[in-house]
VOPAGU-2260 file (C-alpha; in pm, 1 decimal, decimal comma):
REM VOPAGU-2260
SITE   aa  ch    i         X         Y         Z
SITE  UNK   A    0   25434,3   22130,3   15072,2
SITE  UNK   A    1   25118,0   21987,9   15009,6
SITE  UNK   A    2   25148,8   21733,4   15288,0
SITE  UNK   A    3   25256,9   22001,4   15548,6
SITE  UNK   A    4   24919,6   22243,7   15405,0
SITE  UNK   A    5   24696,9   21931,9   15454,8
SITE  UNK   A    6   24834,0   21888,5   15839,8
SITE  UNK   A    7   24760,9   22200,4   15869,0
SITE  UNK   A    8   24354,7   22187,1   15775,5
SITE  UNK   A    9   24337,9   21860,7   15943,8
SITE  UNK   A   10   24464,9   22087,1   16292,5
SITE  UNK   A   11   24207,0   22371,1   16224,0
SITE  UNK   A   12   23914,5   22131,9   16149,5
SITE  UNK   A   13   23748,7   22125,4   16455,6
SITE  UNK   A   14   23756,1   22556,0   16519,0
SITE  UNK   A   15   23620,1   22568,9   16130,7
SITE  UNK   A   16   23389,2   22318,9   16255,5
SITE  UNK   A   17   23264,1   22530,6   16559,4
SITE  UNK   A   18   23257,4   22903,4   16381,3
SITE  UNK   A   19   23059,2   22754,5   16064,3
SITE  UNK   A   20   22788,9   22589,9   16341,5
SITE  UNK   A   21   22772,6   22955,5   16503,0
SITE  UNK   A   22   22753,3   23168,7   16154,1
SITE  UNK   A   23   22445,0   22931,6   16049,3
SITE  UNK   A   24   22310,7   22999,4   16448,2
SITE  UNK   A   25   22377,9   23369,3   16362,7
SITE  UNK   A   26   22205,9   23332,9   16046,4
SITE  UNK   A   27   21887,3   23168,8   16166,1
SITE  UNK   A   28   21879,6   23374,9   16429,2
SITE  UNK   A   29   21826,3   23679,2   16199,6
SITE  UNK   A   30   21575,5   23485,0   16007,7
SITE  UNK   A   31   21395,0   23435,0   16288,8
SITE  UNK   A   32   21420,3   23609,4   16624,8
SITE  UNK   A   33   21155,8   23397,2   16780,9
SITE  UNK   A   34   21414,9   23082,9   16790,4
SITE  UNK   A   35   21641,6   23332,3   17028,0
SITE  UNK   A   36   21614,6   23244,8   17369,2
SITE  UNK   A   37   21926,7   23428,4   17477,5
SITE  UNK   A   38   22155,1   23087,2   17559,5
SITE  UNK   A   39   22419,8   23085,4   17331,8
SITE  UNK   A   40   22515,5   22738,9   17375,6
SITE  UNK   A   41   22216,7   22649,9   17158,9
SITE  UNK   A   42   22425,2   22465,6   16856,5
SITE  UNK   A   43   22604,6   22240,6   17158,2
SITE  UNK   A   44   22242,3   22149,2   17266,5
SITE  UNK   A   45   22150,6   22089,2   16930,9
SITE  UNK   A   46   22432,5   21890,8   16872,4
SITE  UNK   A   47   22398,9   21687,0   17201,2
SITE  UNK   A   48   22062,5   21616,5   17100,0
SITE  UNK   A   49   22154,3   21447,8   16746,4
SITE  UNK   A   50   22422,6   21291,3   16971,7
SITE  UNK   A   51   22139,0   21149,7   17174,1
SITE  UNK   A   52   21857,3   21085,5   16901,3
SITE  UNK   A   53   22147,6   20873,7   16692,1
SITE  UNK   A   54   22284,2   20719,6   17000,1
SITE  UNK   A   55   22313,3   20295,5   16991,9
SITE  UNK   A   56   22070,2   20249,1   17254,9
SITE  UNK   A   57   21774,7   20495,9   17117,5
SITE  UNK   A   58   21843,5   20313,8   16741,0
SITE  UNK   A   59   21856,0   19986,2   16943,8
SITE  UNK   A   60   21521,7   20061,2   17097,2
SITE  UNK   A   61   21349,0   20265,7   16833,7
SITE  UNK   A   62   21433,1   19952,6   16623,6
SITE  UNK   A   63   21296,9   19719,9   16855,9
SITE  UNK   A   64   20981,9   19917,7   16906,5
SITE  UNK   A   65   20960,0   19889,5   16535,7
SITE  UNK   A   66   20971,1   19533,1   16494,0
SITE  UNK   A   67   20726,2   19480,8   16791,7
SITE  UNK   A   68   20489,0   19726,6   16629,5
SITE  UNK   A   69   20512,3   19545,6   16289,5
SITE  UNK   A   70   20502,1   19215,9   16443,3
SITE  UNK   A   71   20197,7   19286,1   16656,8
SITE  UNK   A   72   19992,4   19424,7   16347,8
SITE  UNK   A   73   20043,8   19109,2   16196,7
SITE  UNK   A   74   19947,7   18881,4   16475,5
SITE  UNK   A   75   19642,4   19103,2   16521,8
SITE  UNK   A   76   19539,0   19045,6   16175,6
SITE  UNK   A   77   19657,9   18728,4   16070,7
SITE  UNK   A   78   19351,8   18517,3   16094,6
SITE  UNK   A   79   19311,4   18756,9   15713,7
SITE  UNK   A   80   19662,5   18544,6   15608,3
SITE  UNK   A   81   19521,2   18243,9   15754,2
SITE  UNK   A   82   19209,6   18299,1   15574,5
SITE  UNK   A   83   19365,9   18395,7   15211,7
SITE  UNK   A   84   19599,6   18042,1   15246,0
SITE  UNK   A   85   19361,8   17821,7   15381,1
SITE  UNK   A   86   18999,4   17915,1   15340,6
SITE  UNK   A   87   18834,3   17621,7   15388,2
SITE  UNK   A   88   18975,1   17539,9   15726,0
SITE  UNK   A   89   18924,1   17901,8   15857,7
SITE  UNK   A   90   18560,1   17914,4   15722,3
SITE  UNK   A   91   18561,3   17594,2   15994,7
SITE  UNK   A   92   18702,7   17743,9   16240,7
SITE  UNK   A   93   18469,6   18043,8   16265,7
SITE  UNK   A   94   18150,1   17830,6   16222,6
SITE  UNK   A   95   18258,8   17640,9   16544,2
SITE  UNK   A   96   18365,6   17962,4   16717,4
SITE  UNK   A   97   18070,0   18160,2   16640,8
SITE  UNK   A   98   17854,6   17818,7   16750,9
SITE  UNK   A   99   17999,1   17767,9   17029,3
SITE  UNK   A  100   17946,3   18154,0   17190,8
SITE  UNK   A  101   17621,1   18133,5   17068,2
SITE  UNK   A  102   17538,4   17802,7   17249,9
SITE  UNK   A  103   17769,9   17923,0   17566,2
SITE  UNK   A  104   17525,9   18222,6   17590,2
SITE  UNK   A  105   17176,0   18042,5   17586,0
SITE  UNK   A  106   17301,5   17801,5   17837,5
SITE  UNK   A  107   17398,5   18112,9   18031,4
SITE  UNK   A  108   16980,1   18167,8   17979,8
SITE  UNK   A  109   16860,0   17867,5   18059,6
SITE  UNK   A  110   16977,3   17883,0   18378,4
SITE  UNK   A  111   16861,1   18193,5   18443,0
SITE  UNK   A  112   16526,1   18065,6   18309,4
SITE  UNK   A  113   16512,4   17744,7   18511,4
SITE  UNK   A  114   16609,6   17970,7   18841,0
SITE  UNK   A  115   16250,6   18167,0   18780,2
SITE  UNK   A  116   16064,4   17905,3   18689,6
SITE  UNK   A  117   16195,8   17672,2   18996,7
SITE  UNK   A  118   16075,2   17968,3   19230,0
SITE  UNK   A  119   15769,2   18006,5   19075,8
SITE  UNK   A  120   15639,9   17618,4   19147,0
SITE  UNK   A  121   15730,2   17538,3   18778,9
SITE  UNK   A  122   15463,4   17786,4   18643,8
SITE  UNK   A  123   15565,0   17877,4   18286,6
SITE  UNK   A  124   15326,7   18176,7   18275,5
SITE  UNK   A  125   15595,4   18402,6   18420,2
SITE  UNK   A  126   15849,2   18324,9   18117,7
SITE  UNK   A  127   15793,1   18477,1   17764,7
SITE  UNK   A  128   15716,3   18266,6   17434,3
SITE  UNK   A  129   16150,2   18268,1   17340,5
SITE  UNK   A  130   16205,8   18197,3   17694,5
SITE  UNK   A  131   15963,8   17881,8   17730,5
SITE  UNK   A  132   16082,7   17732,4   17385,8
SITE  UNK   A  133   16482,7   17808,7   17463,3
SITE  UNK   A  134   16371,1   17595,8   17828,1
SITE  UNK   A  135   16202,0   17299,5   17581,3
SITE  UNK   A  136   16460,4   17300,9   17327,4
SITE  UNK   A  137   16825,8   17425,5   17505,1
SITE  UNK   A  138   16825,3   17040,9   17686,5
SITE  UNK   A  139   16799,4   16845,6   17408,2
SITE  UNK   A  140   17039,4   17080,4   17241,5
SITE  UNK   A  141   17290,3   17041,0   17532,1
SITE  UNK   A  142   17229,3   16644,6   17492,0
SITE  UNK   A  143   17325,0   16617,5   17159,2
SITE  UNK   A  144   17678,7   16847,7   17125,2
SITE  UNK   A  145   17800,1   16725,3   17419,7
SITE  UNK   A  146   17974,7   16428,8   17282,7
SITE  UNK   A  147   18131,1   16662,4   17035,9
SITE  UNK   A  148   18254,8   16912,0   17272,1
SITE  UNK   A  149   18367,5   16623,4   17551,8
SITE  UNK   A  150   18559,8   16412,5   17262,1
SITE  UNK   A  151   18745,7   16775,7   17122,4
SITE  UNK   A  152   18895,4   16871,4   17467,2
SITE  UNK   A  153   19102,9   16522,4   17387,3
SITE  UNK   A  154   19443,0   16586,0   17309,8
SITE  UNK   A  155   19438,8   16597,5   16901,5
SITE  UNK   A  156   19092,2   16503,6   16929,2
SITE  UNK   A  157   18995,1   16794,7   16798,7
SITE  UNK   A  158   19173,5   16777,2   16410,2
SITE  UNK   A  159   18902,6   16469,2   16380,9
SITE  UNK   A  160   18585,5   16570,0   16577,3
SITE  UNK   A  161   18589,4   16905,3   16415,3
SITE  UNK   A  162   18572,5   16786,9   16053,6
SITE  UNK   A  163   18341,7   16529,3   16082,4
SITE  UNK   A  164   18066,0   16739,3   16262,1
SITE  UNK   A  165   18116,1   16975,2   16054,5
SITE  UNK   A  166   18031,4   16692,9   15734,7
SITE  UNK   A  167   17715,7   16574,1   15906,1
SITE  UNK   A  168   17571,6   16878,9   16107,2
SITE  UNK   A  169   17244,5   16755,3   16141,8
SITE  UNK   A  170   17362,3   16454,6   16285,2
SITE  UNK   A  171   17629,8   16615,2   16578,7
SITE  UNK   A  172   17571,0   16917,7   16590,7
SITE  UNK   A  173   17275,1   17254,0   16675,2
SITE  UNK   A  174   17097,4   17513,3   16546,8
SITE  UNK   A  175   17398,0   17735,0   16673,3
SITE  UNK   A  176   17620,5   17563,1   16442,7
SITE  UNK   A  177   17410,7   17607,5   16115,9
SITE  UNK   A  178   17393,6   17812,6   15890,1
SITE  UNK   A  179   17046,4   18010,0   15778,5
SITE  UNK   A  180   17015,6   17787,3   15470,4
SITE  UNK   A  181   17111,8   17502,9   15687,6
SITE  UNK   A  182   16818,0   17567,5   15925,6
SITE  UNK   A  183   16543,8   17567,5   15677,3
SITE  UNK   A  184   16691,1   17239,2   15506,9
SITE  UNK   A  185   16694,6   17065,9   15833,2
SITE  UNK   A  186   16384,6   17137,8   15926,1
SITE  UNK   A  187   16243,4   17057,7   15637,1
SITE  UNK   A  188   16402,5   16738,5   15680,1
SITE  UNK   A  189   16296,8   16718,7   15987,7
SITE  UNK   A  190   15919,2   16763,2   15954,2
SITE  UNK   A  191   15932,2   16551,8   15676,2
SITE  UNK   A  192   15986,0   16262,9   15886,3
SITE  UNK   A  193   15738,0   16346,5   16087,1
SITE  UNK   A  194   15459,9   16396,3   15876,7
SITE  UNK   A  195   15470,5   16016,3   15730,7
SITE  UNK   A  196   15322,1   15935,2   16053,8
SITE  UNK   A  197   15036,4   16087,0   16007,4
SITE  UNK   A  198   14865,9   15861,4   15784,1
SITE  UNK   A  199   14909,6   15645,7   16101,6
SITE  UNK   A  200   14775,8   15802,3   16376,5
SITE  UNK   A  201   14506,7   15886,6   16124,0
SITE  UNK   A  202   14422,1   15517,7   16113,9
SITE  UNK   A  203   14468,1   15495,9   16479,4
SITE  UNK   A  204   14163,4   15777,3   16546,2
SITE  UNK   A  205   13998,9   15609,2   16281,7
SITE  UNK   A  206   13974,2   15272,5   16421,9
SITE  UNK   A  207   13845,9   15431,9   16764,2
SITE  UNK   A  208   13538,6   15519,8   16574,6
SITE  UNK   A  209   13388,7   15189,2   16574,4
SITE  UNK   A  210   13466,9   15161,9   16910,1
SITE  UNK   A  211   13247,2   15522,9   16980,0
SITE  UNK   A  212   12968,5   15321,3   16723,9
SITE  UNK   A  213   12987,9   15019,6   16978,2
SITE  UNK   A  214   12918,6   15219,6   17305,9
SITE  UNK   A  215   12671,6   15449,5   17118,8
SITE  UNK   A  216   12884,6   15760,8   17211,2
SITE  UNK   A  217   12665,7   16139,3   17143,0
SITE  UNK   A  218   12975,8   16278,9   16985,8
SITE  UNK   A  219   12982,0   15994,9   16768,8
SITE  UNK   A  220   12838,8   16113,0   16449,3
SITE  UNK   A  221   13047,6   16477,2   16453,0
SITE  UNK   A  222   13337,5   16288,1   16474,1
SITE  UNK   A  223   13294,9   16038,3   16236,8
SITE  UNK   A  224   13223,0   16374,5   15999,4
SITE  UNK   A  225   13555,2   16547,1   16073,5
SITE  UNK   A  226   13712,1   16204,5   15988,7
SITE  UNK   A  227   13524,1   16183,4   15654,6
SITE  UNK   A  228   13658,4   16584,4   15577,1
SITE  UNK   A  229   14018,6   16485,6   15639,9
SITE  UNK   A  230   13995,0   16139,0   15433,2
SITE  UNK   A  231   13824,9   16338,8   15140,2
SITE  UNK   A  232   14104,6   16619,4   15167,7
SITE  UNK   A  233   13996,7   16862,3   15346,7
SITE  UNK   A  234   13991,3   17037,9   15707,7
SITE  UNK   A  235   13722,2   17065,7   15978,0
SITE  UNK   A  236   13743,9   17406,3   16144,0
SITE  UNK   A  237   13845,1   17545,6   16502,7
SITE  UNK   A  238   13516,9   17554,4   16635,9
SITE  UNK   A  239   13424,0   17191,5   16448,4
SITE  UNK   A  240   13687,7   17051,9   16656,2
SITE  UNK   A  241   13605,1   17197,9   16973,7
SITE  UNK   A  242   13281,2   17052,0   16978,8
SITE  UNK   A  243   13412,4   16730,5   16986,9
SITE  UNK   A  244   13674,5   16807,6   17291,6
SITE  UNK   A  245   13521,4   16644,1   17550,3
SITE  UNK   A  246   13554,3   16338,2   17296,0
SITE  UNK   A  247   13951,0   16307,1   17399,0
SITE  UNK   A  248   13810,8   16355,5   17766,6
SITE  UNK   A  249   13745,0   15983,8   17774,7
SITE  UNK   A  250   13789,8   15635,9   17680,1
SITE  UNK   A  251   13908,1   15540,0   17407,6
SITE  UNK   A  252   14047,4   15897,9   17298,8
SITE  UNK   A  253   14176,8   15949,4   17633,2
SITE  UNK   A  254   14570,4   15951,8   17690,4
SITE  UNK   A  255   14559,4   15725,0   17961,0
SITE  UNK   A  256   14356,9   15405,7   17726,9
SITE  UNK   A  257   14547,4   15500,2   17422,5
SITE  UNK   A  258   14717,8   15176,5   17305,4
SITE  UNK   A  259   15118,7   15119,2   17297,1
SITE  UNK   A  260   15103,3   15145,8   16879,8
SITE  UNK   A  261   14855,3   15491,5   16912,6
SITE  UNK   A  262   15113,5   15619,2   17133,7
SITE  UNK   A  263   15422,4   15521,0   16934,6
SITE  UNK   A  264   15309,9   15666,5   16596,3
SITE  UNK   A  265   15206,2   16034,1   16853,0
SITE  UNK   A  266   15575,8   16030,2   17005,7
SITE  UNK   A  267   15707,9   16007,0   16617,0
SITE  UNK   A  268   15476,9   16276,2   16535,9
SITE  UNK   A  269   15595,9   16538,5   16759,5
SITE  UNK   A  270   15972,0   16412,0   16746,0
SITE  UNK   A  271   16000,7   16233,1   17044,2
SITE  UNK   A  272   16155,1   15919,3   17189,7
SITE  UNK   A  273   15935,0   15607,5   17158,7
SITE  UNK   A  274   16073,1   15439,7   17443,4
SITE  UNK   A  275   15971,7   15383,3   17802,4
SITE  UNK   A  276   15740,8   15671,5   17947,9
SITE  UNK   A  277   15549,4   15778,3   17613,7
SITE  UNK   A  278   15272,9   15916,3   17800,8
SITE  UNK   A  279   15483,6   16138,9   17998,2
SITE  UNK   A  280   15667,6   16266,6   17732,5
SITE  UNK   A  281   15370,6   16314,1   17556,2
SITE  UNK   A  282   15193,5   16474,5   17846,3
SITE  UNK   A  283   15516,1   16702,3   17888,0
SITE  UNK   A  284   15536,2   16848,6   17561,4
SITE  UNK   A  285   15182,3   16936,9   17552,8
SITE  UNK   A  286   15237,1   17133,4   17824,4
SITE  UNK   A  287   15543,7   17332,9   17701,2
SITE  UNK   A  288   15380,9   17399,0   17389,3
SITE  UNK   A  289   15032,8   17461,1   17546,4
SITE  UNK   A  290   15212,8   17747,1   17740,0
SITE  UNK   A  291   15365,1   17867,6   17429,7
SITE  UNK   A  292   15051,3   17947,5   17306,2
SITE  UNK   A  293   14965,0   18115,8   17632,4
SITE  UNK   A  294   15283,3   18309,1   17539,3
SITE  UNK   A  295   15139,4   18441,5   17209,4
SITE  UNK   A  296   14811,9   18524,7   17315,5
SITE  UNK   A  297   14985,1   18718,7   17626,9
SITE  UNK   A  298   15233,6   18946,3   17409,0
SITE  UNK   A  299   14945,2   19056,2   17160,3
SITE  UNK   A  300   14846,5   18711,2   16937,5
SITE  UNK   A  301   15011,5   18562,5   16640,8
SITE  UNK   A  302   14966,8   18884,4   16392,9
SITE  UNK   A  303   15264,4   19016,7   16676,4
SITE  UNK   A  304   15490,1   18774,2   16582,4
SITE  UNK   A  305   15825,6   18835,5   16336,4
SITE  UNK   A  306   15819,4   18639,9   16032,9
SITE  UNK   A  307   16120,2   18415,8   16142,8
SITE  UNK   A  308   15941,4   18348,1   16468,0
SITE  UNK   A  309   15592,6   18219,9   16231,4
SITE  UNK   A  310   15777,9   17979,4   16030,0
SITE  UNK   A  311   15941,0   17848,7   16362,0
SITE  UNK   A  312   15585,7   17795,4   16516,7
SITE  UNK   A  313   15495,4   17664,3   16213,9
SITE  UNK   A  314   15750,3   17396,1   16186,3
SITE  UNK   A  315   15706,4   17303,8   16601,7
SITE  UNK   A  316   15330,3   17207,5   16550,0
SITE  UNK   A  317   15379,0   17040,5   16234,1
SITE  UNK   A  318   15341,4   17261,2   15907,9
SITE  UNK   A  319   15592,9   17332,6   15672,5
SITE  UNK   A  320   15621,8   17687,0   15611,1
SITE  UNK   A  321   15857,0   17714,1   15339,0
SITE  UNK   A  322   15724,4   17959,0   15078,7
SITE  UNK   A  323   15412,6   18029,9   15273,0
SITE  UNK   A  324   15295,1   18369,6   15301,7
SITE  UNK   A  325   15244,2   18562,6   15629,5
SITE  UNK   A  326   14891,0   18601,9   15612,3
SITE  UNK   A  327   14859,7   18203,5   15543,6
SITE  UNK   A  328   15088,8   18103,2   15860,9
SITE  UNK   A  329   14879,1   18363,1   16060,4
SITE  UNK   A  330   14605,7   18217,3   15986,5
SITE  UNK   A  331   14716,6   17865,8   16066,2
SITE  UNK   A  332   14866,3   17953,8   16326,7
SITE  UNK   A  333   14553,9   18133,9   16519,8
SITE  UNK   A  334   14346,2   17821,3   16468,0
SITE  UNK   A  335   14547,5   17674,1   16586,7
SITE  UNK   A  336   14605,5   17908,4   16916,0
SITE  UNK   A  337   14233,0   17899,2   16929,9
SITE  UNK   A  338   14217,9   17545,2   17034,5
SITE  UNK   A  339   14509,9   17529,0   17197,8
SITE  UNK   A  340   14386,9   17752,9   17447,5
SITE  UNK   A  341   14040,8   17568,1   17535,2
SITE  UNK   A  342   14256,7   17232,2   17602,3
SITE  UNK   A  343   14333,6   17137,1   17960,6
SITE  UNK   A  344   14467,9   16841,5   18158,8
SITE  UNK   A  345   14187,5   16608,8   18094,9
SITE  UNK   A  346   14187,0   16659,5   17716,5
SITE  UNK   A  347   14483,8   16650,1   17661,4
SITE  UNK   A  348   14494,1   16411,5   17374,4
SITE  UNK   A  349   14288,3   16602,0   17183,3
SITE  UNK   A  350   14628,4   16864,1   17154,4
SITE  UNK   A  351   14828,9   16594,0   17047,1
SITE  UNK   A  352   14641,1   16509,6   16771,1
SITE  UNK   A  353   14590,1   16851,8   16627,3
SITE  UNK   A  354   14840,0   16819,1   16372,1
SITE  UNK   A  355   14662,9   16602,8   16208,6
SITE  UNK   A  356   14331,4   16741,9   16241,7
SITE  UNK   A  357   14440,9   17087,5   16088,7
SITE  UNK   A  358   14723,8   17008,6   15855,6
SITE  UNK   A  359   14633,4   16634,0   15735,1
SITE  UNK   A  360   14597,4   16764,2   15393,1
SITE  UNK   A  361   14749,2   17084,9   15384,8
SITE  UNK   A  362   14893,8   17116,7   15036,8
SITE  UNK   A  363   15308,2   17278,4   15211,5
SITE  UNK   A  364   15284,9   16896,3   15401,6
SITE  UNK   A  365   15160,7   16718,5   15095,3
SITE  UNK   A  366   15445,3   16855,0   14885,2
SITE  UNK   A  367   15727,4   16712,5   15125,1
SITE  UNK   A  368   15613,0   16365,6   15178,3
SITE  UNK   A  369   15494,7   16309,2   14782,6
């Protein structure tokens, strides 16, 4: 009996099935006539919907859109994973990204800048002050990370190169590379080097007195004074020194009879080679730096200038500016502007020995070098 009673439900199923769908329809639509759009094969829609929305090939691809999504997001951010797990080498791998856009983008300028200065007869009054000293410095720049950058396109060159610049920096690798603390160190370290020739070239000029004493030279006496000011620790002034500028006009201050040692120590002194063609080199980056002066005076004078941009100016013509206040670089800096722009071709020794005549004993060089 039972059996025959369940055969029975089992056969009526599907029309229980269909009139309990329309008495909830019925019901909703009472609740609320704004669902009644007068079709009253809604609940087979409905239902062919859900048959739709649950089908295998939506779930399929609703799944697979899922994954993607998920699998994307972690792509996108997984430099963050890569970062958590291994710090160290993704702190490398940014400083060598970040460096190498950097240094992409001012050889993207320096091309520019060489393109206005070549048509303009290699005039570097048309450029600004960051313009002439990213066309000084950008070569030497280029010169010195290219053997890192050629050696890394290698195959699996790069798991060595990469390391060992970054353990000596100063050694392979730019500015662009470094960090801020990293800049001030090296140029410290830089300068440094520099300054112990001083002492030298200080003997050199020194040594050209007697010959001044031999030929009875009338600027003679004034610079045998500015001589005794530096060797009893102190400074002569702008205007001190430009009385004596026709001095370096001349033998034996002139560039041309300066002897092979005199121009040795200069080219250490202003951090260049002290191979073949010291005179040029010389000759050349009195020029550059000559103009950058021209640059300063043109966009207002050194009081115009942002902090960074002093201690950078500082550091080019020889003074260390670590710790030094604003007011003490400016003032440094517009003697030395001052006599920078009085100097032309045929004096041009006199500009290559103004770091020693105005920061010989300043007490910022003393404290490196002692």
């Amino acid at each position: 009996m039972s059996l025959t009673l369940l055969r029975s439900l089992c056969r009526q199923q599907p029309r229980i099935q269909h009139q309990t769908t329309l008495v909830y329809y019925r019901f909703c639509h009472q609740q609320d006539p704004k669902r009644n759009d007068g079709n009253v094969q809604q609940p087979e829609n409905a239902k062919e919907k859900l048959a739709v929305k649950y089908s295998r090939e939506n779930v399929k691809r609703n799944v697979q859109g899922y994954v993607f999504s998920r699998f994307f997001d972690y792509v996108k951010n997984y430099d963050k994973v890569l970062e958590k797990k291994f710090p160290s080498a993704m702190h490398v791998y940014r400083v060598f990204l970040v460096g190498v856009k950097e240094f992409f983008n001012d050889m993207k300028k320096l091309v520019k800048i060489t393109k206005i200065v070549y048509t303009h007869d290699n005039d570097l009054r048309c450029l600004t002050r960051k313009e002439i000293e990213l066309y000084y410095q950008m070569p030497r720049d280029m010169k010195k990370v290219a053997p890192v950058l050629l050696v890394s396109a290698l195959p699996f060159a790069n798991y060595v190169v990469f390391p060992l610049a970054y353990m000596y920096p100063r050694t392979f690798l730019t500015p662009h590379f470094w960090s801020i603390q990293q800049k001030v160190d090296f140029a410290q370290q830089d300068l440094k080097q520099r300054l112990h020739y001083n002492r030298r070239v200080f003997r050199c000029m020194q040594a050209k007195l007697d010959v001044l004493r031999r030929n009875n030279d009338p600027l003679c006496e004034q610079f045998g004074n500015i001589l005794g000011l530096l060797g009893s620790g102190l400074h002569p002034t702008s205007e001190e020194i430009l009385n004596i500028k026709d001095l370096f006009e001349r033998p034996p201050l002139h560039l041309n009879n300066l002897s092979s040692v005199h121009l040795k120590y200069l080219c250490k002194l202003h951090d260049l080679n002290a191979g073949l063609m010291r005179r040029y080199r010389l000759a050349e980056r009195s020029y550059i730096v000559h103009h950058m002066d021209l640059a300063i005076k043109r966009e207002g004078g050194v009081h115009n200038m942002p902090v960074e941009s002093l201690k950078h100016a500082c550091f080019v013509r020889g003074l260390n500016a670590t710790n030094l206040s604003t007011e003490s670089m400016i003032d440094w800096l517009n003697d030395w502007v001052k006599v920078s722009l009085i100097i032309n071709q045929d004096n041009i020794s006199l500009f290559l020995h103004l770091p020693v005549l105005l920061s010989y004993n300043h007490p910022n060089n003393w404290i490196l070098i002692h």
